[in-house]
DSSP file (Angstrom, degrees, kcal/mol; ACC not computed):
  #  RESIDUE AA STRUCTURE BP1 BP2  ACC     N-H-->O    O-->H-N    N-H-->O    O-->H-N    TCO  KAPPA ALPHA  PHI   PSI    X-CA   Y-CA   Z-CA
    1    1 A X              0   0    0      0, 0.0     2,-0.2     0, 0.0     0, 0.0   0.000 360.0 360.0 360.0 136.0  395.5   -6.2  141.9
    2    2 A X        -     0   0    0      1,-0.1     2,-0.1     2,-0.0     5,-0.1  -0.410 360.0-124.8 -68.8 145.8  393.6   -3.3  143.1
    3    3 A X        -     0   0    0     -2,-0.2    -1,-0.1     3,-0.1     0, 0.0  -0.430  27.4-113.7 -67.8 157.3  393.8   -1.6  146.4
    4    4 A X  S >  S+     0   0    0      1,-0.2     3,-0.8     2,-0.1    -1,-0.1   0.992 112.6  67.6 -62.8 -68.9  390.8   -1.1  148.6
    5    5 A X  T 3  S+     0   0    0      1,-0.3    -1,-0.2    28,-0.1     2,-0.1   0.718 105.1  42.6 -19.7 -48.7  391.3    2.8  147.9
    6    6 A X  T 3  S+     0   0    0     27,-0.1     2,-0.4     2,-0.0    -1,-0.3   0.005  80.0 139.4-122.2  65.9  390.4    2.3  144.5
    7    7 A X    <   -     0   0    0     -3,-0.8     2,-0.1    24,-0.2    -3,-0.1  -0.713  30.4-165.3 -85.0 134.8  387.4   -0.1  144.5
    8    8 A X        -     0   0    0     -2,-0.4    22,-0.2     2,-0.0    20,-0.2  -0.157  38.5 -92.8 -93.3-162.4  384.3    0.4  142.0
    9    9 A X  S    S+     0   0    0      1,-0.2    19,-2.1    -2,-0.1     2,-0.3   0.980 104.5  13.2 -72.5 -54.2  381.2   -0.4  141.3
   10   10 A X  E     -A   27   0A   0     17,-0.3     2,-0.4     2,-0.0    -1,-0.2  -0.956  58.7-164.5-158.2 124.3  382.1   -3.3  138.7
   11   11 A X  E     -A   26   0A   0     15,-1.8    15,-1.6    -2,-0.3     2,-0.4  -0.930   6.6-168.5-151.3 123.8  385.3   -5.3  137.9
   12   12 A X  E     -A   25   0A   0     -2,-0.4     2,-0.3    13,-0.2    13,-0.2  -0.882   3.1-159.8-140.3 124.5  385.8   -7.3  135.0
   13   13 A X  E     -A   24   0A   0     11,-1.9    11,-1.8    -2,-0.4     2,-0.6  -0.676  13.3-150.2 -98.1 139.4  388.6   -9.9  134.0
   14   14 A X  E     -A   23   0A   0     -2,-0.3     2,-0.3     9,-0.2     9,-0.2  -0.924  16.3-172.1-127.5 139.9  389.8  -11.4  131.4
   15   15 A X        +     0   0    0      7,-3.5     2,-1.7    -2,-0.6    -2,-0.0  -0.665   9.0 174.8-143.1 108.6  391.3  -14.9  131.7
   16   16 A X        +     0   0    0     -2,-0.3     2,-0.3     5,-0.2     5,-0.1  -0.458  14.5 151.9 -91.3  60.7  393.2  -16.6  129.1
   17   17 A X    >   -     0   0    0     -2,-1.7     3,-1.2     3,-0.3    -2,-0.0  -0.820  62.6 -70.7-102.9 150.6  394.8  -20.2  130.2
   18   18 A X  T 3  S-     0   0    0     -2,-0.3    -1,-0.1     1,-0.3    -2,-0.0   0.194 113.0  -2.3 -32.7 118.1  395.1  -22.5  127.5
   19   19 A X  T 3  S+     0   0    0     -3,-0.1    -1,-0.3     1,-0.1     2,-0.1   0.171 127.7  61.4  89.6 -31.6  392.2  -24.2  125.9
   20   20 A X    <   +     0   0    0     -3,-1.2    -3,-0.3     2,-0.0    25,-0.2  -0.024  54.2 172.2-117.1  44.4  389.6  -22.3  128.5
   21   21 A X        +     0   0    0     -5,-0.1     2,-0.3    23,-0.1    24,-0.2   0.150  10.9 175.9 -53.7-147.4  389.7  -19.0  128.3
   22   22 A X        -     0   0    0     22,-0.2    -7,-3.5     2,-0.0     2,-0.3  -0.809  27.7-129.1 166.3 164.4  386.6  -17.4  130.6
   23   23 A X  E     -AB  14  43A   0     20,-1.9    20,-2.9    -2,-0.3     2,-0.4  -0.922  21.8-156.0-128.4 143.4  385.5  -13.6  131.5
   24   24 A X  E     -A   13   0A   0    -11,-1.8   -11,-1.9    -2,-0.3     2,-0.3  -0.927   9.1-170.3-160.2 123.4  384.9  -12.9  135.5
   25   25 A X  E     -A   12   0A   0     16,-0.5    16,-1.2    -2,-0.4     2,-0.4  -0.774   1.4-165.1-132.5 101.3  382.7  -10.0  136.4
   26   26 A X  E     -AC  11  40A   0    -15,-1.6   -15,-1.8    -2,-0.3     2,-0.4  -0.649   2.4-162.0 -97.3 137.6  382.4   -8.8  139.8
   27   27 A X  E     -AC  10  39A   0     12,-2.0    12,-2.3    -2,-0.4    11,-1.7  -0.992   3.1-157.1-126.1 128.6  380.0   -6.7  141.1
   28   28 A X  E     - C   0  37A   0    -19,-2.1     9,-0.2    -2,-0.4     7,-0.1  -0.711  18.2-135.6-113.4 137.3  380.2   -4.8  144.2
   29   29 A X  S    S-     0   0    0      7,-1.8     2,-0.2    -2,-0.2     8,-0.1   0.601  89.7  -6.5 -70.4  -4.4  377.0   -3.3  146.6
   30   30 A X        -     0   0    0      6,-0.4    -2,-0.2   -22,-0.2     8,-0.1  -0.774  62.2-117.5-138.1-159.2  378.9   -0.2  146.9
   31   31 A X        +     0   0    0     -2,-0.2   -24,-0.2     4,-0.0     4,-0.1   0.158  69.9 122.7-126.6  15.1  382.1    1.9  146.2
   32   32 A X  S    S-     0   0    0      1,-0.1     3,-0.4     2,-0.1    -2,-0.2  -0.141  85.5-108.9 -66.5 161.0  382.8    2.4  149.6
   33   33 A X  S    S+     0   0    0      1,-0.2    -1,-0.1   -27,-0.0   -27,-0.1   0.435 124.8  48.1 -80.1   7.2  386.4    1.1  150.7
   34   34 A X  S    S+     0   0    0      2,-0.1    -1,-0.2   -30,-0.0    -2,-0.1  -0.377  81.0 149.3-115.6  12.8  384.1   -2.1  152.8
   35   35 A X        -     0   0    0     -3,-0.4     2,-0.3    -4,-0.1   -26,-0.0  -0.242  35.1-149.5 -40.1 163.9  382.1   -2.6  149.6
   36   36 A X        -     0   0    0     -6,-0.0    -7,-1.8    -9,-0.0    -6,-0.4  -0.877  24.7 -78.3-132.6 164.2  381.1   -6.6  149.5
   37   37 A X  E     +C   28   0A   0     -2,-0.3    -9,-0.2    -9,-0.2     3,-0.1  -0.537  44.3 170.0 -49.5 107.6  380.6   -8.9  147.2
   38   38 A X  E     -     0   0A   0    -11,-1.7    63,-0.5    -2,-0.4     2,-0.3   0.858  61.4 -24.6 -96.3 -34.3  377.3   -8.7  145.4
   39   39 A X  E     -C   27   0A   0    -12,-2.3   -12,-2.0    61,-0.1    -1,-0.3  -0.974  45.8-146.8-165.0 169.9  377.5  -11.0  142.5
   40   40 A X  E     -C   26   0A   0     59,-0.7     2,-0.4    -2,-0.3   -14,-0.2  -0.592  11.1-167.9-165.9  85.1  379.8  -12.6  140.3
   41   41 A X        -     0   0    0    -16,-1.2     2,-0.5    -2,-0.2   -16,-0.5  -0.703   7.8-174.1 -95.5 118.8  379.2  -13.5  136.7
   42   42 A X  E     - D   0  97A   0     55,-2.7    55,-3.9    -2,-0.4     2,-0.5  -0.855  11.3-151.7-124.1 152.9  381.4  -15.7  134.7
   43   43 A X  E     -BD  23  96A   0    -20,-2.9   -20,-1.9    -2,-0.5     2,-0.6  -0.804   5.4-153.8-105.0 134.1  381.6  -16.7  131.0
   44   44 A X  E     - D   0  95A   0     51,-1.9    51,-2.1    -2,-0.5   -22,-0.2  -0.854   7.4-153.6 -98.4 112.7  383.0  -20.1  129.4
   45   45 A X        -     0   0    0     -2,-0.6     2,-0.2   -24,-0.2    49,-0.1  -0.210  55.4 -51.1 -65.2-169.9  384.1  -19.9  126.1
   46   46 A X  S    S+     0   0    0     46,-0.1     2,-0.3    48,-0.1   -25,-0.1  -0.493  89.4  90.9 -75.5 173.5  383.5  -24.0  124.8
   47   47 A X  S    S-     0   0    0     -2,-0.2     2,-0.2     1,-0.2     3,-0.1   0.762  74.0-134.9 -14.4 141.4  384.2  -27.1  125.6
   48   48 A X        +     0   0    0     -2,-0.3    -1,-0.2     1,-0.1    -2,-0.1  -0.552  65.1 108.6 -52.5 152.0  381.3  -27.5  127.3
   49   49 A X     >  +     0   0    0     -2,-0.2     4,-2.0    -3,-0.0    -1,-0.1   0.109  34.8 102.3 162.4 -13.4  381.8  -29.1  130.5
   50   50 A X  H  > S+     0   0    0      2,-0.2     4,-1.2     1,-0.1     5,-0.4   0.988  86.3  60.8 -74.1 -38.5  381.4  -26.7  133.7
   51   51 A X  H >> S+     0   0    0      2,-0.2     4,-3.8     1,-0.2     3,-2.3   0.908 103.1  50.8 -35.2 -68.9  377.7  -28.4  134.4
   52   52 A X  H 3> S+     0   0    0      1,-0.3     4,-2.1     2,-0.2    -2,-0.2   0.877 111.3  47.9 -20.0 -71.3  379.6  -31.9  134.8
   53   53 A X  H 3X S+     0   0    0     -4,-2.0     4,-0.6     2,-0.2    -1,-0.3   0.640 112.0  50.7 -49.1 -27.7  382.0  -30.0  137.4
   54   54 A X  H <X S+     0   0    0     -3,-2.3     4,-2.9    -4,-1.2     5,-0.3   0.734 108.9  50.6-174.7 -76.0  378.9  -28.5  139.3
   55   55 A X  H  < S+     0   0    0     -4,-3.8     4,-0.3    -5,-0.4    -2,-0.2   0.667 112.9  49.1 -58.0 -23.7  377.2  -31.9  139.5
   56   56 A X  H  < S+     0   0    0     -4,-2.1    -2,-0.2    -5,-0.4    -1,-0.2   0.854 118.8  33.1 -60.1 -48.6  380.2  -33.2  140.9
   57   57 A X  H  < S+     0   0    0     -4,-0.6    -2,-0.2    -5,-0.1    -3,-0.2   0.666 134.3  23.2 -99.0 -39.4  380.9  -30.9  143.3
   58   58 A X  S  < S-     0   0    0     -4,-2.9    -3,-0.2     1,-0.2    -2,-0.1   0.424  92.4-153.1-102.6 -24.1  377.1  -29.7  144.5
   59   59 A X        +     0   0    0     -5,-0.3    -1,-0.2    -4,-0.3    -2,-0.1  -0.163  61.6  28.7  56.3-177.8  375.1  -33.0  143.3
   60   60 A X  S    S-     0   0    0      1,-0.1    -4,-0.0    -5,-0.1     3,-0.0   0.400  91.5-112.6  40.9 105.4  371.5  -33.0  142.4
   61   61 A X        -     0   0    0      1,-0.1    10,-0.2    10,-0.1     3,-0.1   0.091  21.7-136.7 -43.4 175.1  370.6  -29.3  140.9
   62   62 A X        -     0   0    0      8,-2.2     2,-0.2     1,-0.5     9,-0.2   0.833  65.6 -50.7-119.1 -44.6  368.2  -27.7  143.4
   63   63 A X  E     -G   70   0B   0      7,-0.7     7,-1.3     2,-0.0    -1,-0.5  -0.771  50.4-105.5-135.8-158.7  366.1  -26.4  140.7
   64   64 A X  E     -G   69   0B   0     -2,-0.2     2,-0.3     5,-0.2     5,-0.2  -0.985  16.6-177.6-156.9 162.3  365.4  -24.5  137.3
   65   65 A X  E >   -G   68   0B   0      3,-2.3     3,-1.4    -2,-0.3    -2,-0.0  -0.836  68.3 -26.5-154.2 105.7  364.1  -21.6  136.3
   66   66 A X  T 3  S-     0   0    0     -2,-0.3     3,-0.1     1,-0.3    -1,-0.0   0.921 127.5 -43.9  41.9  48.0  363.6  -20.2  132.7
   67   67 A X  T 3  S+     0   0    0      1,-0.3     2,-0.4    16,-0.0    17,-0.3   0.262 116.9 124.3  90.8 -14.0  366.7  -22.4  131.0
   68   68 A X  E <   -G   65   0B   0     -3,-1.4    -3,-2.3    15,-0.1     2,-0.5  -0.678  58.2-146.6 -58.0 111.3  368.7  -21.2  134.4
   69   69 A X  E     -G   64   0B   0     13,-3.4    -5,-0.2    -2,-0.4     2,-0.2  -0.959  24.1-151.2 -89.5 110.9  370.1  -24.9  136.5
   70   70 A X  E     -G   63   0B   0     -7,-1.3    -8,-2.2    -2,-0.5    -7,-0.7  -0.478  26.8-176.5-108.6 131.0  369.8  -23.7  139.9
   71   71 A X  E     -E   80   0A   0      9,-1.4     9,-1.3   -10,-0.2     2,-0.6  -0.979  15.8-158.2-146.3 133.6  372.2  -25.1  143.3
   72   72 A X  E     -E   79   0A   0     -2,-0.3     7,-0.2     7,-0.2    30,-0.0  -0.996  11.4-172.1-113.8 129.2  371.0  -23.3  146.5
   73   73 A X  E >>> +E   78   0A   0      5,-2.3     3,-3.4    -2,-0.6     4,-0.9  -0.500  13.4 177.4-120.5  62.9  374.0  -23.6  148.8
   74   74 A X  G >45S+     0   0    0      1,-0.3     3,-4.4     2,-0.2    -1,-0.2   0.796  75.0  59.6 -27.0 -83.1  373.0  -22.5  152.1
   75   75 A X  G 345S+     0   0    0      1,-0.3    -1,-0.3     2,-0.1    -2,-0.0   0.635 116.1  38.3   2.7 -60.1  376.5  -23.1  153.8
   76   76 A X  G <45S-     0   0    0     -3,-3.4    -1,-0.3     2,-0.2    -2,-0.2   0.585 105.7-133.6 -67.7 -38.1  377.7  -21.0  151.5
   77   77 A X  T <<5 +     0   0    0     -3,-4.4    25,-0.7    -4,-0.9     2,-0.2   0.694  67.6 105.6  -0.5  76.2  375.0  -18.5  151.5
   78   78 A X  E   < -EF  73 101A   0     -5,-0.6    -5,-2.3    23,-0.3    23,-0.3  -0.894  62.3-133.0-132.3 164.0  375.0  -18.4  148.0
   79   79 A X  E     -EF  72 100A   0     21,-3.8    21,-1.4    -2,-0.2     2,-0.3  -0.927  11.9-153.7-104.7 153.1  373.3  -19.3  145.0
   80   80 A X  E     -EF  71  99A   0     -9,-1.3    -9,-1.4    -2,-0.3     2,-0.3  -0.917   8.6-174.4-101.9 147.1  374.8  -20.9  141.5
   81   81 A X  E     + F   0  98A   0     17,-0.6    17,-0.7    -2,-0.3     2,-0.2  -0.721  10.1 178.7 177.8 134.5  372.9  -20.3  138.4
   82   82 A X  E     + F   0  97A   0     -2,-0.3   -13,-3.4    15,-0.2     2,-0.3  -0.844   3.6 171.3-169.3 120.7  374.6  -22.3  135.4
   83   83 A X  E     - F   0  96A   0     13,-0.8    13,-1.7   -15,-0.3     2,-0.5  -0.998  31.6-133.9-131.2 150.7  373.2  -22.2  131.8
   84   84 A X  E     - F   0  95A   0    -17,-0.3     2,-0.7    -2,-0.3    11,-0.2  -0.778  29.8-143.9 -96.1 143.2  374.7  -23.7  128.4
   85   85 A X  E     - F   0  94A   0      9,-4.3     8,-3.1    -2,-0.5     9,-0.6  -0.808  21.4-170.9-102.9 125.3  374.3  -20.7  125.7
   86   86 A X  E     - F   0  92A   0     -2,-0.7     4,-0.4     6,-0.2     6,-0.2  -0.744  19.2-121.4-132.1 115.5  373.5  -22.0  122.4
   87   87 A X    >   -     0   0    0      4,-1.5     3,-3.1    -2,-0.6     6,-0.1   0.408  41.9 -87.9 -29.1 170.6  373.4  -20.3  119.2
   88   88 A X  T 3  S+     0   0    0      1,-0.3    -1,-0.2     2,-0.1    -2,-0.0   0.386 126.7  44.4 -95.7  26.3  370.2  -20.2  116.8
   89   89 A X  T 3  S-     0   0    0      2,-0.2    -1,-0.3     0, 0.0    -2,-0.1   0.234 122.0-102.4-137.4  24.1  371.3  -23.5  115.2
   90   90 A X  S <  S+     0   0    0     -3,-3.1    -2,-0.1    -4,-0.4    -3,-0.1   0.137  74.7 139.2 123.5 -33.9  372.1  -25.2  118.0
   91   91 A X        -     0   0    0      1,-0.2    -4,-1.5    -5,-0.1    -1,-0.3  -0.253  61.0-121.0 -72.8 132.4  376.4  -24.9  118.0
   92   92 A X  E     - F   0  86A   0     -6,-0.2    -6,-0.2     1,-0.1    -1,-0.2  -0.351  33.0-175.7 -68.2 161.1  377.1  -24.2  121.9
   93   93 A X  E     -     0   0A   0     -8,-3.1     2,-0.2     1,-0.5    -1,-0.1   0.240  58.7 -50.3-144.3  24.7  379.0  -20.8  121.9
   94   94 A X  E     - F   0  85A   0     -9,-0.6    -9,-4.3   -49,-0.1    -1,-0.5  -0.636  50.6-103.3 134.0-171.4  379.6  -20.8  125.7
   95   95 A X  E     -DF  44  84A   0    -51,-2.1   -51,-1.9    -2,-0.2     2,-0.4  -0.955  25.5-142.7-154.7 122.2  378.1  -21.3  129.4
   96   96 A X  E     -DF  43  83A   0    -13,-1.7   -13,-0.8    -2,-0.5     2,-0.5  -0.789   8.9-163.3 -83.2 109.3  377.3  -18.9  132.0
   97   97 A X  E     -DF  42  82A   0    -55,-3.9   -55,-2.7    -2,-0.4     2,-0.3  -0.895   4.7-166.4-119.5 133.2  377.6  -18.9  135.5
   98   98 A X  E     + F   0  81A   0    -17,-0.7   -17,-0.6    -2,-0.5     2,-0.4  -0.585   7.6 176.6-104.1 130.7  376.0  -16.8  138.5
   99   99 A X  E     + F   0  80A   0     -2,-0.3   -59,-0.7   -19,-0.2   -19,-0.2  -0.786  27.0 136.4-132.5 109.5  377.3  -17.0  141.6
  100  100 A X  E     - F   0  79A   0    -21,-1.4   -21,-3.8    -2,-0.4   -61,-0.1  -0.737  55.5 -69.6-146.9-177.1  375.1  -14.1  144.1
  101  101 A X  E     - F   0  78A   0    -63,-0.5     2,-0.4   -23,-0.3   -23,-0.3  -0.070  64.7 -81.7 -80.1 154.2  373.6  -14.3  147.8
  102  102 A X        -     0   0    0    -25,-0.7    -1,-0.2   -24,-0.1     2,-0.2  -0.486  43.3-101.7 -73.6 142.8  370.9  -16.2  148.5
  103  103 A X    >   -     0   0    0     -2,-0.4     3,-3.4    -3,-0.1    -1,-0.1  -0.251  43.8 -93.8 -66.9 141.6  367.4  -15.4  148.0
  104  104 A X  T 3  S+     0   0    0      1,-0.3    -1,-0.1    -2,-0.2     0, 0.0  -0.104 114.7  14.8 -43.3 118.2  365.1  -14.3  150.8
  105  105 A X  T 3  S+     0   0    0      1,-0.3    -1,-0.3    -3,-0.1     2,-0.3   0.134  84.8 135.6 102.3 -26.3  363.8  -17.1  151.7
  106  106 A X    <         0   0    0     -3,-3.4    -1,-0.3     1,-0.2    -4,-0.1  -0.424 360.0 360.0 -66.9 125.0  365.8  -19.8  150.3
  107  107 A X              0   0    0     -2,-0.3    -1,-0.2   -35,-0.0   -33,-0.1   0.085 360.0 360.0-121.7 360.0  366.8  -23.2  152.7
């Protein structure tokens, strides 16, 4: 684990549990040692299957937006951004998910 003394700009993880691996990318608004969290992109290798959990857990997407499935989580004050990635004949090859602040403006 890093120290606050040596935080960057950008953090990326690699996480390998059986059957799921996934990739964790954190992105920071500074490098200051009170940096915050600006965003946080993770990758799913297949199964598919993180929408399902999503819908479970958040209910009824809040929108979409250019192939993006959208959960505005005020509470939170965040957004989730969840797309399935599919190759150009179709075979899923993974699913992306955004997890960042909400937008200006968003209830």
């Amino acid at each position: 684990m890093m120290g606050k003394d040596t935080v960057t700009n950008d953090v990326e993880v690699q996480h390998q549990p059986p059957g799921r691996p996934y990739k964790a990318e954190v992105t920071f608004d500074s490098a200051d040692k009170n940096a915050h969290i600006s965003l946080i992109h993770y990758v799913f290798a297949p199964p598919a299957g993180i929408l399902d959990a999503l819908q479970g857990r958040y209910g009824k997407p809040s929108g979409a937006d250019a192939g993006w499935t959208y959960w505005l989580l005020p509470s939170c004050g965040v957004r989730v951004r969840y797309m399935l990635v599919a190759g150009p004949d179709g075979t899923v090859k993974g699913e992306e998910m955004f997890v960042e602040p909400l937008p200006k403006g968003a209830k």
